[in-house]
C-alpha positions as CSV (number, residue, x, y, z in Angstrom):
1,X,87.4,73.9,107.5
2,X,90.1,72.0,105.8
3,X,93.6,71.2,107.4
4,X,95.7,73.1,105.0
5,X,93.5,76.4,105.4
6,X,93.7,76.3,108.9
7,X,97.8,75.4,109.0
8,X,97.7,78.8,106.0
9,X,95.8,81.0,108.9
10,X,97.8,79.8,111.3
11,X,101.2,80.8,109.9
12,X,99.5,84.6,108.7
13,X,98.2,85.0,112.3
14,X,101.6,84.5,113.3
15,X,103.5,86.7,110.9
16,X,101.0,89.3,112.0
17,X,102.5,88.8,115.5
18,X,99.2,87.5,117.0
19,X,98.7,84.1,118.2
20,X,96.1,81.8,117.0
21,X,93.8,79.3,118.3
22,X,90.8,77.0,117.8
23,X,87.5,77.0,119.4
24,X,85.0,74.4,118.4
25,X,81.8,75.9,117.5
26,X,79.9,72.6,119.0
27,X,81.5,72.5,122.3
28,X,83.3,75.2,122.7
29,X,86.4,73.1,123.6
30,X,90.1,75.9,122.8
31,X,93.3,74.1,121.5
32,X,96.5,75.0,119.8
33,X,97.7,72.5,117.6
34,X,96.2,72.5,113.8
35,X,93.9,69.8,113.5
36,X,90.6,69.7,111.4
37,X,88.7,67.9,114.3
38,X,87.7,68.6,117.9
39,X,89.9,66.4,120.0
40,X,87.2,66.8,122.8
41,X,83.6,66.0,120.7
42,X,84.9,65.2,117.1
43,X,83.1,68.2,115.8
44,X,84.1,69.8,112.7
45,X,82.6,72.7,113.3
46,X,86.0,75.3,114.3
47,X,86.7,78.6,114.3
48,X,90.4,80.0,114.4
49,X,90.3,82.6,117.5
50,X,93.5,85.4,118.1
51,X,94.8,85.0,121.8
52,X,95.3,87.9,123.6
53,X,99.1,86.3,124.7
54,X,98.5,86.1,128.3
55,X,99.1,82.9,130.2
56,X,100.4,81.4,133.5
57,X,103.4,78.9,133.1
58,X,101.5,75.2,134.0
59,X,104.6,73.2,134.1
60,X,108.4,74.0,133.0
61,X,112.1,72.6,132.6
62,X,114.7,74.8,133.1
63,X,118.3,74.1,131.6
64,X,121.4,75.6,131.6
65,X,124.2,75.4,129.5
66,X,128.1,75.6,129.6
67,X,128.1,79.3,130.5
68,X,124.9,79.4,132.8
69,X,122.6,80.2,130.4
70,X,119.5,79.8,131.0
71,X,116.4,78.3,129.2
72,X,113.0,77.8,130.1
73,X,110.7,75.4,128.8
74,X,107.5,75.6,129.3
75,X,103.6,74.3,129.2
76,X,101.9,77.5,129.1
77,X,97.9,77.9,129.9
78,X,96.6,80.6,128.3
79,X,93.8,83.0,129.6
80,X,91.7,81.7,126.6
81,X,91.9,78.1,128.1
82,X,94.5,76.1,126.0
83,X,97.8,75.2,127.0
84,X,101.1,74.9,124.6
85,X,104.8,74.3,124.7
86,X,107.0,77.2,124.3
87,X,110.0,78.7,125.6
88,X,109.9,81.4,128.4
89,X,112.5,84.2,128.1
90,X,113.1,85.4,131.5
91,X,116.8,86.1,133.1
92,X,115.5,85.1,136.7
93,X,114.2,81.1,137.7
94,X,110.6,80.4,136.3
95,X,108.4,78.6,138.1
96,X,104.8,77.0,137.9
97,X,102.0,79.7,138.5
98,X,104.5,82.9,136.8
99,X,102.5,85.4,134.4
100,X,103.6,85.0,130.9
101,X,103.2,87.4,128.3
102,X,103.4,86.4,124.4
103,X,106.2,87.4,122.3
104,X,106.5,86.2,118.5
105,X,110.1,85.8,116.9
106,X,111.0,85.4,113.6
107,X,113.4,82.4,112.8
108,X,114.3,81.8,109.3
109,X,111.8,83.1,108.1
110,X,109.0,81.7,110.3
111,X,106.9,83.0,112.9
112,X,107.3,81.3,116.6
113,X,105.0,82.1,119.8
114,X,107.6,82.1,122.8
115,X,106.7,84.1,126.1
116,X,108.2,86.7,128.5
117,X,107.8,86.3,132.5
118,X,106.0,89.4,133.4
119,X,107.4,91.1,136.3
120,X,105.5,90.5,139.7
């Protein structure tokens, strides 16, 4: 599968409100970010997979602004076995181990994966 086909599925996956993801069919290795190669066996053998959007927060930065707004940044691990950067929308603290659930906004006319605390 070529680079620009994946980066194509990637962005209608997203549009569609659904997350995507690799798998490589030789190892069976998951990752996010578009590549056309296996960063665990060099295969080129991948699949693009849908996430079901559930994930624990791995690690995450919290900042707050002028008027004590807060914003979460976040390494997320999804259930399927990758992790990604994102934001976490959440109006109490976030912390490593919090159940995350996938939410896609539209900003200028792209797709974004960011992700809501779910409630304990």
């Amino acid at each position: 599968m070529r680079l620009s086909e994946i980066i194509s599925s990637y962005k209608s996956t997203l549009m569609a409100k659904k997350l995507p993801f690799l798998r490589c069919r030789a190892c069976s290795y998951t990752f996010y970010y578009t590549r056309d190669i296996c960063p665990h066996c060099h295969s080129r053998d991948l699949e693009i997979m849908e996430s079901k959007g559930l994930g624990t927060v791995f690690s995450v930065t919290t900042l707050l602004n002028k008027e004590k707004q807060r914003t979460n940044y976040a390494i997320i691990e999804l259930d399927e076995g990758f992790r990604l950067y994102s934001t976490v929308i959440s109006d109490k603290p976030v912390e490593i181990g919090t159940r995350v659930s996938l939410k896609i906004l539209e900003i200028d006319g792209s797709s974004y994966p960011f992700f809501v605390a779910l409630k304990n």
